[in-house]
VEXDO-248496 format. One record per residue (C-alpha): x, y, z; residue number from 1. Coordinates in nm, 2 decimals. Last residue first. Example, Ala and Ser with C-alpha at 12.3 -4.5 7.8 and 13.67 -1.06 7.14 Angstrom:
BEGIN
PT/c1/c2/c3/pos
PT/1.37/-0.11/0.71/2;
PT/1.23/-0.45/0.78/1;
end
This chain:
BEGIN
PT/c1/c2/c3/pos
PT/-3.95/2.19/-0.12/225;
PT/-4.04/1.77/0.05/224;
PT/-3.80/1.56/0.27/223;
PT/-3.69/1.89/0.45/222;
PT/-3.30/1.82/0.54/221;
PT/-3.26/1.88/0.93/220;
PT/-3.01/2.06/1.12/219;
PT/-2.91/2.05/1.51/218;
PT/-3.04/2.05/1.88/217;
PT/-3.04/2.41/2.01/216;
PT/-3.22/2.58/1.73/215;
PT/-3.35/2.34/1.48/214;
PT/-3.21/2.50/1.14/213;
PT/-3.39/2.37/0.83/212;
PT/-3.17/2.26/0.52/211;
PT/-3.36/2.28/0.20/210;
PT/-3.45/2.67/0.24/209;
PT/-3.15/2.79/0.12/208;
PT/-3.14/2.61/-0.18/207;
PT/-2.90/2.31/-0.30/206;
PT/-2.58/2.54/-0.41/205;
PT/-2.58/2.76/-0.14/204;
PT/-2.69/2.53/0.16/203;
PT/-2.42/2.34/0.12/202;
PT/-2.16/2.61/0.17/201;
PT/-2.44/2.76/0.50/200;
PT/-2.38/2.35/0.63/199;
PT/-2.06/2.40/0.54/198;
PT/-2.00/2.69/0.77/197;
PT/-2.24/2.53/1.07/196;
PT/-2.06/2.18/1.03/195;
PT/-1.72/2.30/1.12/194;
PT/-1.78/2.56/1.32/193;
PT/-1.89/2.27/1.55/192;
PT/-1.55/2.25/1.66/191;
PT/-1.49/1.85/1.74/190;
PT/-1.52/1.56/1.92/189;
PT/-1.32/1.25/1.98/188;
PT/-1.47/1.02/1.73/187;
PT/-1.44/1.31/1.48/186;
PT/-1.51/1.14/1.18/185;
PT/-1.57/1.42/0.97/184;
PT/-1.93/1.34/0.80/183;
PT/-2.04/1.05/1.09/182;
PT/-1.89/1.19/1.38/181;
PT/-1.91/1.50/1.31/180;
PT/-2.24/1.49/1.19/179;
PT/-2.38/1.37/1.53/178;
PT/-2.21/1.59/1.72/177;
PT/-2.36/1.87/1.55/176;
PT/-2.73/1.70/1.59/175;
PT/-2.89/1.57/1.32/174;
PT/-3.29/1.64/1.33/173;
PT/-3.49/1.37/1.11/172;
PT/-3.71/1.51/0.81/171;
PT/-3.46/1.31/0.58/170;
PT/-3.24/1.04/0.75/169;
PT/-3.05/0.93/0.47/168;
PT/-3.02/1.25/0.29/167;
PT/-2.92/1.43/0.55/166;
PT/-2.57/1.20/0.55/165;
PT/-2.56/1.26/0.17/164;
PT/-2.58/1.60/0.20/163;
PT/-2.28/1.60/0.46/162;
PT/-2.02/1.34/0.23/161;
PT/-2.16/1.57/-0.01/160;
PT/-2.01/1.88/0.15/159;
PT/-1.72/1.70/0.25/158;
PT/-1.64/1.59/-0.07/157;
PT/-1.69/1.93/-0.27/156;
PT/-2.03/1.98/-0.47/155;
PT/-2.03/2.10/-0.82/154;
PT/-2.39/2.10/-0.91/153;
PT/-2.54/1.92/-1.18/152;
PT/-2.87/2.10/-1.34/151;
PT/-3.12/1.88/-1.39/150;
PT/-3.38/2.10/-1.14/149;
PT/-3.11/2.01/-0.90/148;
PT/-2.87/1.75/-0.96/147;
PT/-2.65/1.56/-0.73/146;
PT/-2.38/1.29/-0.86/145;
PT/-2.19/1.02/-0.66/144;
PT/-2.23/0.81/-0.95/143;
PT/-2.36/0.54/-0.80/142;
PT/-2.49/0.79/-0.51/141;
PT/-2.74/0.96/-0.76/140;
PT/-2.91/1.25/-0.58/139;
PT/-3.18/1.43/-0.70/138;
PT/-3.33/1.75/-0.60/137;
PT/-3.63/1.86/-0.78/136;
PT/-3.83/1.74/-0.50/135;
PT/-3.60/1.56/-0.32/134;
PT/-3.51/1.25/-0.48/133;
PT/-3.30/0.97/-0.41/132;
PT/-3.11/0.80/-0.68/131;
PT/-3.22/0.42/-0.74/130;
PT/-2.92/0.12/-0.71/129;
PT/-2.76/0.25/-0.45/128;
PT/-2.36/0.24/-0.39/127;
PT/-2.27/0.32/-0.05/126;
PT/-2.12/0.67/-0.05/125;
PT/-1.82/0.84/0.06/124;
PT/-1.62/0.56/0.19/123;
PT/-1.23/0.60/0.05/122;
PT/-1.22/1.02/0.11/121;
PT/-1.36/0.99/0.46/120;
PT/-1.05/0.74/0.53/119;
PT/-0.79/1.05/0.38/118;
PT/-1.01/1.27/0.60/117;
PT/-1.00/1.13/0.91/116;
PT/-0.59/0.99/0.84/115;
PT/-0.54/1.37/0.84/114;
PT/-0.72/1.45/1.13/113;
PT/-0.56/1.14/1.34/112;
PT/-0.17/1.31/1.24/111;
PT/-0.29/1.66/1.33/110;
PT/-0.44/1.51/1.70/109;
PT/-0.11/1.29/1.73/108;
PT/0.09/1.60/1.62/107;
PT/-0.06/1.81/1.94/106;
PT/-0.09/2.14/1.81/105;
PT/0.04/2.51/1.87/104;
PT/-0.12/2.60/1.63/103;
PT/-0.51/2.54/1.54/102;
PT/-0.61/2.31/1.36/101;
PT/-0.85/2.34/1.01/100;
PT/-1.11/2.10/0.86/99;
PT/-1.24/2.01/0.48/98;
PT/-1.10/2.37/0.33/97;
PT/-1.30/2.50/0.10/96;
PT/-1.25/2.90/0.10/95;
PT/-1.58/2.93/0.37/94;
PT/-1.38/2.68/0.56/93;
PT/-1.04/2.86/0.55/92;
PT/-1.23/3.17/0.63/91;
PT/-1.42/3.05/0.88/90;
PT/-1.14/2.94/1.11/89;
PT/-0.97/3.28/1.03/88;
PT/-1.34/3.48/1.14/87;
PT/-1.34/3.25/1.47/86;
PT/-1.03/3.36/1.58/85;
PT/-0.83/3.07/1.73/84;
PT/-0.48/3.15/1.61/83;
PT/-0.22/2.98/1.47/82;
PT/-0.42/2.84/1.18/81;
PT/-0.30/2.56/1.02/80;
PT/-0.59/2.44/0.71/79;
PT/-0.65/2.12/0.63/78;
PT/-0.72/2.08/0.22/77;
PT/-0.87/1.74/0.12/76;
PT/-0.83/1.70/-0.30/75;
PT/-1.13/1.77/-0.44/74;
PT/-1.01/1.91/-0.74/73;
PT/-0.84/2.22/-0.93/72;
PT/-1.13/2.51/-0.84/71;
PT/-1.06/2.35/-0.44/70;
PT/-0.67/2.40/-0.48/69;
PT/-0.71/2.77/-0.58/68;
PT/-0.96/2.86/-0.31/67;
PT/-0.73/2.68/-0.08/66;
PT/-0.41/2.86/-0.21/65;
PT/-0.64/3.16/-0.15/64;
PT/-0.71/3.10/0.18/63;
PT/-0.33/3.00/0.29/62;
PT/-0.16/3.34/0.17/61;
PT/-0.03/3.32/-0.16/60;
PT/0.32/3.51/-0.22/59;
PT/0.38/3.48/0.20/58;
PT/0.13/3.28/0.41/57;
PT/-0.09/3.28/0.71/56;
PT/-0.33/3.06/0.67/55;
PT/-0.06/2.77/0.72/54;
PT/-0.18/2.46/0.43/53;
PT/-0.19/2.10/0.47/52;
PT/-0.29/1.90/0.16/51;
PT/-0.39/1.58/0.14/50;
PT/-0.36/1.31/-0.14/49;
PT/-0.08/1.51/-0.38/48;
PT/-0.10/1.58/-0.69/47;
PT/0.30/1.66/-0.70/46;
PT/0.28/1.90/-0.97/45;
PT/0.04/2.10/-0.96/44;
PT/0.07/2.09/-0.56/43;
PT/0.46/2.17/-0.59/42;
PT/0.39/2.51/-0.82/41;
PT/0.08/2.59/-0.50/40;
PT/0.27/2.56/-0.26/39;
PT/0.61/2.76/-0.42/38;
PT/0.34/3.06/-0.48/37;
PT/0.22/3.01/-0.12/36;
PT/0.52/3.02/0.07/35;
PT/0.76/2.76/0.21/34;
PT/0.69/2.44/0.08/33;
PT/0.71/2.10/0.15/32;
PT/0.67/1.75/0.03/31;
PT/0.59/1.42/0.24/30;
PT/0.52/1.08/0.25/29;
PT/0.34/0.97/0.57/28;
PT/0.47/0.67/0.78/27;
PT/0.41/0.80/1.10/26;
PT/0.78/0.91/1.13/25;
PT/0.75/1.11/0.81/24;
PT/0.46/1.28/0.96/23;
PT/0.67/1.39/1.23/22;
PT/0.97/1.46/1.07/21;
PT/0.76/1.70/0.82/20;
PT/0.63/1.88/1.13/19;
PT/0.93/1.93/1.29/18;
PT/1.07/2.10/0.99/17;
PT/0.76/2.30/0.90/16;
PT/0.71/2.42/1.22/15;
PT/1.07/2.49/1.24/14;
PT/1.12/2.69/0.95/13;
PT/0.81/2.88/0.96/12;
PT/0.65/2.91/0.60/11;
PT/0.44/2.66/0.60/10;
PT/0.30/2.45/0.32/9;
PT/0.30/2.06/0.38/8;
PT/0.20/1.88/0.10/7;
PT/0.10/1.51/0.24/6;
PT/0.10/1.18/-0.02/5;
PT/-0.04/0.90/0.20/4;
PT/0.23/0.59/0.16/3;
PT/0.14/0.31/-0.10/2;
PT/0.00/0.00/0.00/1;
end
């Protein structure tokens, strides 16, 4: 089985350094850059299966490389934020990112994110042998396709990895904890900024009104427009 492919883009020296030893050690393969311009040369050419990206950034800061990753494919982007602030965390999100942690980290906690989404990448659907409809949403898990009103829209992992987890328990209220467990794989927990930004992502391309907010419990698809 070959190694998981990491690009590393960090522009301090010894985050980057440590960082790299300690993925190596966990039997990672990884490539590094210092900037964003030099992240985003080594990601069009590397292709590789995750990529971990510093907000903070020279040339490209770490939003934009996201935004530029994301328009390329769906490979997972993580996001390294070294502070806390609420309007970084949904920045990276809002640009595409699958999941951000925040500096100073624990590399057991970075290394268990990354394996999270490289897993979540394997097992997004279950194939089914009818789409599911709602109204003139359709989803067609075969072919891991969603239209709406026949249009195909351009959906990112995660967020169909989320529309697809509403979609099997439509009308039902999923709590936060619920969907990270089941969309991010957070066995241990996790922000719940996480699910409200790409909740409002998914909610953008399927209709606002799809996705009802229960306040204090969680989200719910509406089986019928």
């Amino acid at each position: 089985m070959n190694a998981v492919h990491v690009l590393l883009v960090e522009d301090d020296d010894v985050i980057r350094e440590t960082t790299q030893l300690t993925l190596e050690r966990d039997g990672f393969r990884v490539t590094v850059a210092a900037d964003g311009i030099a992240g985003l040369a080594a990601f069009r050419t590397e292709r590789p299966d995750v990529a971990l990206l510093d907000i903070m950034l020279p040339g490209i800061n770490g939003v934009s490389l996201c935004r530029q990753i994301r328009d390329e494919g769906p490979t997972p982007v993580i996001m390294l934020s070294a502070r806390a602030d609420p309007v970084d965390v949904v920045l990276g999100l809002e640009a595409g990112a699958d999941d951000y942690v925040t500096k100073p980290f624990d590399s057991t906690v970075l290394v268990a994110r990354i394996r999270a989404v490289v897993r979540r990448m394997g097992r997004v659907a279950q194939p089914s042998a009818r789409p599911l409809s709602f109204g003139d949403l359709e989803i067609e898990k075969d072919g891991l396709e969603v239209r709406r009103g026949g249009r195909r829209l351009e959906l990112t992992p995660t967020e169909l990895r989320l529309l697809l987890c509403f979609a099997e328990s439509p009308g039902n209220v999923l709590t936060r904890e619920i969907l990270l467990e089941q969309v991010w794989d957070y066995q241990w927990g996790g922000d719940s900024r996480v699910v409200d930004v790409h909740v409002q992502r998914l909610r953008a391309k399927i209709g606002q009104d799809r996705i009802e907010t229960v306040r204090g419990f969680g989200y719910k698809l509406k089986s019928t427009p």
